[in-house]
N, CA, C and O atoms as a GROMACS GRO file, in nm:
protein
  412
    1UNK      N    1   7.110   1.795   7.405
    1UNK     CA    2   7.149   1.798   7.544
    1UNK      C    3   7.023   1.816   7.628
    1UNK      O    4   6.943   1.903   7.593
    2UNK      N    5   7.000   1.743   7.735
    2UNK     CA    6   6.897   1.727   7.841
    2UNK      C    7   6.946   1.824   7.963
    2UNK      O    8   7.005   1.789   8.065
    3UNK      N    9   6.902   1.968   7.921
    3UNK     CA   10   6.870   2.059   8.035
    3UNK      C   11   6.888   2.006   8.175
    3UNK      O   12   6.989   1.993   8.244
    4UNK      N   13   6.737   1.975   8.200
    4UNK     CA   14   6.753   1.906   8.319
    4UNK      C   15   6.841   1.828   8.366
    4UNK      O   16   6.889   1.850   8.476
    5UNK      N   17   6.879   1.722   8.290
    5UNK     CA   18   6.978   1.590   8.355
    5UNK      C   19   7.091   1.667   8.332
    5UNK      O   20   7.165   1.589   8.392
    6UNK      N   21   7.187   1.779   8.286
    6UNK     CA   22   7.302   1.845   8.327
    6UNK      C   23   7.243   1.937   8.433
    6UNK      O   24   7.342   1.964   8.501
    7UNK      N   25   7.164   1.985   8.474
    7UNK     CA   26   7.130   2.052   8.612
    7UNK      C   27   7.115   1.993   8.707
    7UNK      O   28   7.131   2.048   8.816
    8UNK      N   29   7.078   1.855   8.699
    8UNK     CA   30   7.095   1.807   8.809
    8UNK      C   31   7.189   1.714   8.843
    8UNK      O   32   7.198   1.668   8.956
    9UNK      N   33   7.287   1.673   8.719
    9UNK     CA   34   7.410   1.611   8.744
    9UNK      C   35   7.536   1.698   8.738
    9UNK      O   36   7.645   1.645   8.758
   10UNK      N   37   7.529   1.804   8.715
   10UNK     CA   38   7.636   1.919   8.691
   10UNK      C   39   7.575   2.085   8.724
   10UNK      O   40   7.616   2.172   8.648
   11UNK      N   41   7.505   2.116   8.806
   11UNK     CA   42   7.477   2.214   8.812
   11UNK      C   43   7.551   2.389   8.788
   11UNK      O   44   7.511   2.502   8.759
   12UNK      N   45   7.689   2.314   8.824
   12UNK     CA   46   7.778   2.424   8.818
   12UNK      C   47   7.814   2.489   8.623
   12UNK      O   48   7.874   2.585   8.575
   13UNK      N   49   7.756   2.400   8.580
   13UNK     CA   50   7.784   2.400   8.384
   13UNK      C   51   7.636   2.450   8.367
   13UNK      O   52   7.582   2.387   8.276
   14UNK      N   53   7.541   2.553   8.432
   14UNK     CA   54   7.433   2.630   8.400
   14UNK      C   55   7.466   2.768   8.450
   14UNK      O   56   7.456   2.806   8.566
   15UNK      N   57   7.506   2.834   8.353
   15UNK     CA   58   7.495   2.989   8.359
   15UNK      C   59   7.380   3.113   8.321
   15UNK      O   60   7.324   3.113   8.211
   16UNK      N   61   7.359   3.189   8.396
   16UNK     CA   62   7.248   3.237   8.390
   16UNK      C   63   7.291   3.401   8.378
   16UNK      O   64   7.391   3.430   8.443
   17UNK      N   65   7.240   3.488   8.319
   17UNK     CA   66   7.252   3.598   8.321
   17UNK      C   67   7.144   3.727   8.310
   17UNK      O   68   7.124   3.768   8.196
   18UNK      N   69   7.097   3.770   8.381
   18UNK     CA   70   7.005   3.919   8.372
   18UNK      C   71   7.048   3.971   8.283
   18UNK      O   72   7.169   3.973   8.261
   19UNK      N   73   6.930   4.045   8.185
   19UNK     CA   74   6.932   4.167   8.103
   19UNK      C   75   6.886   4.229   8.176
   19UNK      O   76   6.814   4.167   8.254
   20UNK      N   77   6.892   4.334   8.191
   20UNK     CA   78   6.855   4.515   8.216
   20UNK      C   79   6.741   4.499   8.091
   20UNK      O   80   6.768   4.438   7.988
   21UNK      N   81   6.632   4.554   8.112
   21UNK     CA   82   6.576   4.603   7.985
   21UNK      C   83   6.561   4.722   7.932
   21UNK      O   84   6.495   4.757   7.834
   22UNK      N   85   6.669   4.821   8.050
   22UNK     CA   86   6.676   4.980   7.979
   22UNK      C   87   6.774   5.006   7.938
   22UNK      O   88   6.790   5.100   7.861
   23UNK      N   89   6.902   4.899   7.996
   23UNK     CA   90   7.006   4.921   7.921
   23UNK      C   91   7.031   4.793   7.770
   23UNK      O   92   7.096   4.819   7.669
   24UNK      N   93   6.976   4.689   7.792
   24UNK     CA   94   6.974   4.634   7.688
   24UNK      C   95   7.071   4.512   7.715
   24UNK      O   96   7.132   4.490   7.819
   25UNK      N   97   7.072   4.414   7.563
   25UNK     CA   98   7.196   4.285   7.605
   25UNK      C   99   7.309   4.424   7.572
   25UNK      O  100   7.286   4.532   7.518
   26UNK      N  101   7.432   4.367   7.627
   26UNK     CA  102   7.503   4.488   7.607
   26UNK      C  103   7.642   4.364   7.560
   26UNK      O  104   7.645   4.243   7.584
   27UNK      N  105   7.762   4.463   7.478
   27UNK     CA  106   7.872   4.352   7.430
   27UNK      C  107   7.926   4.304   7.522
   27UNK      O  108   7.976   4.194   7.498
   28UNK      N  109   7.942   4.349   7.646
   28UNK     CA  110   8.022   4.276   7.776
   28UNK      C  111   7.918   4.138   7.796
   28UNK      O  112   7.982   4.034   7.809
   29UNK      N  113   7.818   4.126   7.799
   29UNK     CA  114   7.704   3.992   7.790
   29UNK      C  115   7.787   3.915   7.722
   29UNK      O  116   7.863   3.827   7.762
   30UNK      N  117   7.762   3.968   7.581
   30UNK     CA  118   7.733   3.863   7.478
   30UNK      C  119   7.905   3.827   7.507
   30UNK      O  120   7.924   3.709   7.475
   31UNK      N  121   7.981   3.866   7.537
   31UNK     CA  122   8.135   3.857   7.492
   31UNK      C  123   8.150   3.683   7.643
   31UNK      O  124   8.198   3.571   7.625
   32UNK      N  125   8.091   3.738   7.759
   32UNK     CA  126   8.039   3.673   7.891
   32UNK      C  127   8.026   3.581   7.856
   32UNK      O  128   8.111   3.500   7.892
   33UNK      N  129   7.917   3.532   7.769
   33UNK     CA  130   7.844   3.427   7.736
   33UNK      C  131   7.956   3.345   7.646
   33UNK      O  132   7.996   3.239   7.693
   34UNK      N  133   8.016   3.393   7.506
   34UNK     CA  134   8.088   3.296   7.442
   34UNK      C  135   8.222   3.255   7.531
   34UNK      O  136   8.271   3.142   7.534
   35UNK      N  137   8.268   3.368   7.599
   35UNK     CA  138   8.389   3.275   7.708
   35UNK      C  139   8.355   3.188   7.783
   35UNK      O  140   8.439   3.107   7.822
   36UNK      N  141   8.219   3.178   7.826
   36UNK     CA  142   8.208   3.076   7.901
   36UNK      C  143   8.200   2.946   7.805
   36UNK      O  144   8.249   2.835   7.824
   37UNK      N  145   8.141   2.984   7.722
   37UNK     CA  146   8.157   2.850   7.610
   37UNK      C  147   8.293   2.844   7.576
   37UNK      O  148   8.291   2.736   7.518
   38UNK      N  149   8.386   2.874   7.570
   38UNK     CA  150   8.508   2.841   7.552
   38UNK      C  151   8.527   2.893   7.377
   38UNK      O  152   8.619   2.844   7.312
   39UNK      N  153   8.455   2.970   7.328
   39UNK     CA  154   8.411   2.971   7.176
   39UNK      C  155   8.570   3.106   7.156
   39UNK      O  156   8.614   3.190   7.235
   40UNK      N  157   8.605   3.074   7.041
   40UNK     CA  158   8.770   3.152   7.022
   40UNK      C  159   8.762   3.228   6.884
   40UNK      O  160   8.663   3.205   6.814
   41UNK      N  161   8.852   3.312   6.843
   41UNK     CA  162   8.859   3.316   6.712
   41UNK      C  163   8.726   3.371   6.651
   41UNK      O  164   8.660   3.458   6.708
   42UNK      N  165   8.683   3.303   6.505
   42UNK     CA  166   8.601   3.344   6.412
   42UNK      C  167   8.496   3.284   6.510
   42UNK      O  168   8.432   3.386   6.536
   43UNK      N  169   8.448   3.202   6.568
   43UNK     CA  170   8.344   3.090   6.640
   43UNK      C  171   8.307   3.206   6.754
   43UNK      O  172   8.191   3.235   6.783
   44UNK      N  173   8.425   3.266   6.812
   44UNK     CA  174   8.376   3.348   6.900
   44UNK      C  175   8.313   3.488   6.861
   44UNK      O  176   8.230   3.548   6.930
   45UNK      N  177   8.372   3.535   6.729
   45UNK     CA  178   8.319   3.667   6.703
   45UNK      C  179   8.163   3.616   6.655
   45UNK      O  180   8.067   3.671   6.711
   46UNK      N  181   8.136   3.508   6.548
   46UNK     CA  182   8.002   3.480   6.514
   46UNK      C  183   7.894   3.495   6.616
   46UNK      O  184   7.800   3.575   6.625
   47UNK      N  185   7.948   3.362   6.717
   47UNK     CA  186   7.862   3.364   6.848
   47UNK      C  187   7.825   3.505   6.912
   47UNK      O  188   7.722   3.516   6.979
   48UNK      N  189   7.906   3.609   6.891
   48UNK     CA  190   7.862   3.751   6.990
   48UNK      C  191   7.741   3.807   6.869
   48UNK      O  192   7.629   3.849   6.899
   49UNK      N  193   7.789   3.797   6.743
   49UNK     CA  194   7.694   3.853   6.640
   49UNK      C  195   7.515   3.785   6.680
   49UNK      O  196   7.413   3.847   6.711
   50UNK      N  197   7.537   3.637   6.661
   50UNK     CA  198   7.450   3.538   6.674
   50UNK      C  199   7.351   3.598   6.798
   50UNK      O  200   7.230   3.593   6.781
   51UNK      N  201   7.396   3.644   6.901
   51UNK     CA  202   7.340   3.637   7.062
   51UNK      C  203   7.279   3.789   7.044
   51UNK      O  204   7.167   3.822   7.084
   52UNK      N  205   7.368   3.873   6.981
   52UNK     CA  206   7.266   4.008   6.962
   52UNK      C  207   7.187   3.960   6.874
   52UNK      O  208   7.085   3.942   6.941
   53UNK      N  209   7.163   3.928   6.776
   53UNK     CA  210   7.055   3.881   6.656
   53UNK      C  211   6.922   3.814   6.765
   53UNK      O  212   6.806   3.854   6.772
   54UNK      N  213   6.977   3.718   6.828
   54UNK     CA  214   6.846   3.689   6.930
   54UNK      C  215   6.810   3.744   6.996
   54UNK      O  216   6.702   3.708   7.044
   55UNK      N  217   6.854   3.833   7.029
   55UNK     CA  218   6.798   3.962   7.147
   55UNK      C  219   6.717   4.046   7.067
   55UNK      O  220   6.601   4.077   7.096
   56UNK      N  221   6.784   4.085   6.956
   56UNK     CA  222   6.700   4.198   6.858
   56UNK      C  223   6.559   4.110   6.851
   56UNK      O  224   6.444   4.133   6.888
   57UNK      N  225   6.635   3.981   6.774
   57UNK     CA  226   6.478   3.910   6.728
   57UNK      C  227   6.394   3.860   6.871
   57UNK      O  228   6.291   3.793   6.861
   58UNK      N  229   6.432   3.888   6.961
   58UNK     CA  230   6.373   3.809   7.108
   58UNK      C  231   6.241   3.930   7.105
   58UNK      O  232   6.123   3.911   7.077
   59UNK      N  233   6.309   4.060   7.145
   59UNK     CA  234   6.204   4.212   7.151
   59UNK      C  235   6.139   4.224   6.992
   59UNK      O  236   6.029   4.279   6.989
   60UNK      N  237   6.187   4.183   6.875
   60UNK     CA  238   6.100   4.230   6.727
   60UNK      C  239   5.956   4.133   6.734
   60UNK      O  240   5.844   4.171   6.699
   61UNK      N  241   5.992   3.990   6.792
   61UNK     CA  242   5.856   3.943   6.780
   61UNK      C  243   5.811   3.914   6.933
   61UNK      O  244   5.741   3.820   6.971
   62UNK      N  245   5.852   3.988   6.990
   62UNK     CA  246   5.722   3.995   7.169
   62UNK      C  247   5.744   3.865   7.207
   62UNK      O  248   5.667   3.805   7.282
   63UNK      N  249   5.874   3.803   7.145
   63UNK     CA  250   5.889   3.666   7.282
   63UNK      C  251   5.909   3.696   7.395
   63UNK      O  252   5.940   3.808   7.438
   64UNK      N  253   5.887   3.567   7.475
   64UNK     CA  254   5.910   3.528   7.622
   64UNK      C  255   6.047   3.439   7.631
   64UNK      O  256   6.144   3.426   7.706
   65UNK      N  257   6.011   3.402   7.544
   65UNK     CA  258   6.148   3.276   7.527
   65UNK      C  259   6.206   3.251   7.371
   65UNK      O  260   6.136   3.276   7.273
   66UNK      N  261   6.338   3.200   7.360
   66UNK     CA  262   6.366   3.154   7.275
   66UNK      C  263   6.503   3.061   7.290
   66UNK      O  264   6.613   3.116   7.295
   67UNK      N  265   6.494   2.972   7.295
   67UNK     CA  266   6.571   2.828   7.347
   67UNK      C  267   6.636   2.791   7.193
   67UNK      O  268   6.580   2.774   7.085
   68UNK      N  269   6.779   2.784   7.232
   68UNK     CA  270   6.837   2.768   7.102
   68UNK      C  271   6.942   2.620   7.148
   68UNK      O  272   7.037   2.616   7.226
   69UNK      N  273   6.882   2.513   7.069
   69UNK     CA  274   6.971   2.391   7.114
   69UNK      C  275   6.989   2.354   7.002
   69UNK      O  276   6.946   2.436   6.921
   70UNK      N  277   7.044   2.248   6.947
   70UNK     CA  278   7.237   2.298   6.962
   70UNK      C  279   7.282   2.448   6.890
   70UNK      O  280   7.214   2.518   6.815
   71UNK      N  281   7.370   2.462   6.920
   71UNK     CA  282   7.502   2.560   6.860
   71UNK      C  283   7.537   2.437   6.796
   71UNK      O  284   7.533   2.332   6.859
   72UNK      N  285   7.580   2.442   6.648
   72UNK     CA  286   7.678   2.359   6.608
   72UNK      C  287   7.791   2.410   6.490
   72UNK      O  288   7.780   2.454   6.376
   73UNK      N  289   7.914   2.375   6.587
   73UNK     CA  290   8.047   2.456   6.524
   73UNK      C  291   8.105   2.362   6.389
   73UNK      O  292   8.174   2.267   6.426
   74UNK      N  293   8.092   2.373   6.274
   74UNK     CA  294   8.154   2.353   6.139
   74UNK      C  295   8.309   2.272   6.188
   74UNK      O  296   8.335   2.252   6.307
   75UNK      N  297   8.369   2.246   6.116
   75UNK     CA  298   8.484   2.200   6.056
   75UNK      C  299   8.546   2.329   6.032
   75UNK      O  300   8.642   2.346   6.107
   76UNK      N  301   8.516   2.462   5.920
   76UNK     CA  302   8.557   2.534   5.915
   76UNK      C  303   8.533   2.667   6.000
   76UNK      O  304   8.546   2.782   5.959
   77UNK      N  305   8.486   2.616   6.154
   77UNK     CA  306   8.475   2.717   6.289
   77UNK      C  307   8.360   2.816   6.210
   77UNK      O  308   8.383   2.936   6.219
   78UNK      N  309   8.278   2.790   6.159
   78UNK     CA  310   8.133   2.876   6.158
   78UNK      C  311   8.030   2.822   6.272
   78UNK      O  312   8.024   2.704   6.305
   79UNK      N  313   7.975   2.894   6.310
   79UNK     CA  314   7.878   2.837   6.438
   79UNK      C  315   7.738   2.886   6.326
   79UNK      O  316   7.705   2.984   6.259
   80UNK      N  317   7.684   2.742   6.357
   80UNK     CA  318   7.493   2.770   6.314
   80UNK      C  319   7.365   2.731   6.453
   80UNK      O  320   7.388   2.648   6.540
   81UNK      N  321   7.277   2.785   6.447
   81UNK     CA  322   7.182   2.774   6.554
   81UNK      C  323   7.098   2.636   6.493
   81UNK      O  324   7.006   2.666   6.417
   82UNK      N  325   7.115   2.512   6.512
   82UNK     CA  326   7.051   2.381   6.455
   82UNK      C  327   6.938   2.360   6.473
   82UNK      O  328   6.868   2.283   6.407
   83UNK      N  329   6.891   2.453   6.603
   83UNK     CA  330   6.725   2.418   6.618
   83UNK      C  331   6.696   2.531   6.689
   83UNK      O  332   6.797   2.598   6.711
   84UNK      N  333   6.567   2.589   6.745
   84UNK     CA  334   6.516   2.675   6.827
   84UNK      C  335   6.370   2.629   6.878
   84UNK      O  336   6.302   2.537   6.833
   85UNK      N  337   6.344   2.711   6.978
   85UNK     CA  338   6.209   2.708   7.044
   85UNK      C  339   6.208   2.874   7.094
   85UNK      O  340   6.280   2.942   7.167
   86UNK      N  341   6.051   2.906   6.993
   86UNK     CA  342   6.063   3.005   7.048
   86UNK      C  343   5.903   3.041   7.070
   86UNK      O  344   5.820   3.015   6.982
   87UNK      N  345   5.870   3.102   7.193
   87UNK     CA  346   5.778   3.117   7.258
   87UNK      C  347   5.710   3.260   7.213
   87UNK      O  348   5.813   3.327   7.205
   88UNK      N  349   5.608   3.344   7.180
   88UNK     CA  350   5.545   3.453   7.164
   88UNK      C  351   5.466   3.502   7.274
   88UNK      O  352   5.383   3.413   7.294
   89UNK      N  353   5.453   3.563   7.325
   89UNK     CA  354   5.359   3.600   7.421
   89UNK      C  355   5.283   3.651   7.364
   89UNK      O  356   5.287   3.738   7.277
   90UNK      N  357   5.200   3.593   7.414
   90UNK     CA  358   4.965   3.616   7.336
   90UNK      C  359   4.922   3.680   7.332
   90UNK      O  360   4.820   3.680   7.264
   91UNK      N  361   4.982   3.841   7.438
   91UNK     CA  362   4.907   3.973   7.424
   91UNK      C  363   4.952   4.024   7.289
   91UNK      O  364   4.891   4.105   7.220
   92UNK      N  365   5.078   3.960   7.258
   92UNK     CA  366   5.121   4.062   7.126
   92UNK      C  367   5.034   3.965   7.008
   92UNK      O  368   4.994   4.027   6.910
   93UNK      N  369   5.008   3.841   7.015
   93UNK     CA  370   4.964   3.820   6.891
   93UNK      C  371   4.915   3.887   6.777
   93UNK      O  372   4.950   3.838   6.669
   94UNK      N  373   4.831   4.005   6.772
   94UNK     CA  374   4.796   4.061   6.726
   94UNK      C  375   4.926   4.135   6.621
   94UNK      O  376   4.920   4.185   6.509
   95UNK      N  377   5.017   4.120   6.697
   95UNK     CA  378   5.162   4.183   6.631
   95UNK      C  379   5.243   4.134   6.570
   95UNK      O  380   5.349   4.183   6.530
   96UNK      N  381   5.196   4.017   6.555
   96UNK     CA  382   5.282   3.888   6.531
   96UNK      C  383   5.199   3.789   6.455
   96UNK      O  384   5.215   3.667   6.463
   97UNK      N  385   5.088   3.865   6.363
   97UNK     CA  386   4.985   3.762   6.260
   97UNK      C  387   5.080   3.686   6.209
   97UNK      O  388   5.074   3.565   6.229
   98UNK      N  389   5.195   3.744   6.129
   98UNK     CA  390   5.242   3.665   6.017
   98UNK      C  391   5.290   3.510   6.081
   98UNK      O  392   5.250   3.399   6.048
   99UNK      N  393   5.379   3.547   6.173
   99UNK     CA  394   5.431   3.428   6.298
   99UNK      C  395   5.302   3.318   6.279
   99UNK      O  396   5.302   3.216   6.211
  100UNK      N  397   5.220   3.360   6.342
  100UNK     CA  398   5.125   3.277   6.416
  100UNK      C  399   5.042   3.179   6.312
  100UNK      O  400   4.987   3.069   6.313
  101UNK      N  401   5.067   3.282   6.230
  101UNK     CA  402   4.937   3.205   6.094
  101UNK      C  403   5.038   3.118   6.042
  101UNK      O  404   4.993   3.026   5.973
  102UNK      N  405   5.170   3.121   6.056
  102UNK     CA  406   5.266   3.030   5.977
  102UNK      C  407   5.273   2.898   6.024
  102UNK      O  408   5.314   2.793   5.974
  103UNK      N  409   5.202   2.942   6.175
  103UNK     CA  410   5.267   2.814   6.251
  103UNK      C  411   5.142   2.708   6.247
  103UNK      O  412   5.154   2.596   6.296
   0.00000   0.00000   0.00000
């Protein structure tokens, strides 16, 4: 999916949400986020698991970003993350050898 060309042909289908960073992603977020995807059932409980896992892993390795395109939902309603982009910020490098040297 092309970010841009649904923002600028559908703007209203981009949702955006603030973290707090003293209170944290919190379950009302993550729960936020899969209703808006319409995600139900087992698809919806994964997805809330899935979205804290990126938050944990967002703060464990000193990202800035981490862009997860597609979600893709199974036949048997398992959701997997099919690709990512994920960004480190450079002051932490030092914190993040293993990352960096991998890449």
């Amino acid at each position: 999916m092309d970010i841009e060309a649904v923002a600028e042909e559908d703007p209203e289908a981009i949702h955006t949400l603030a973290i707090n960073v003293q209170e944290g992603f919190t379950a009302a977020q993550a729960e936020r986020i899969v209703d808006n995807l319409d995600l139900t059932g087992k698809t919806r409980e994964q997805g809330i698991e899935q979205l804290h896992k990126l938050y944990d892993m967002f703060n464990k390795v000193d990202a800035t970003q981490i862009e997860v395109n597609p979600w893709a939902v199974t036949p048997q309603k398992d959701i997997y993350c099919v690709d990512a982009k994920i960004n480190i910020d450079e002051n932490a490098f030092f914190r993040q050898e293993e990352i960096i040297d991998a890449h």
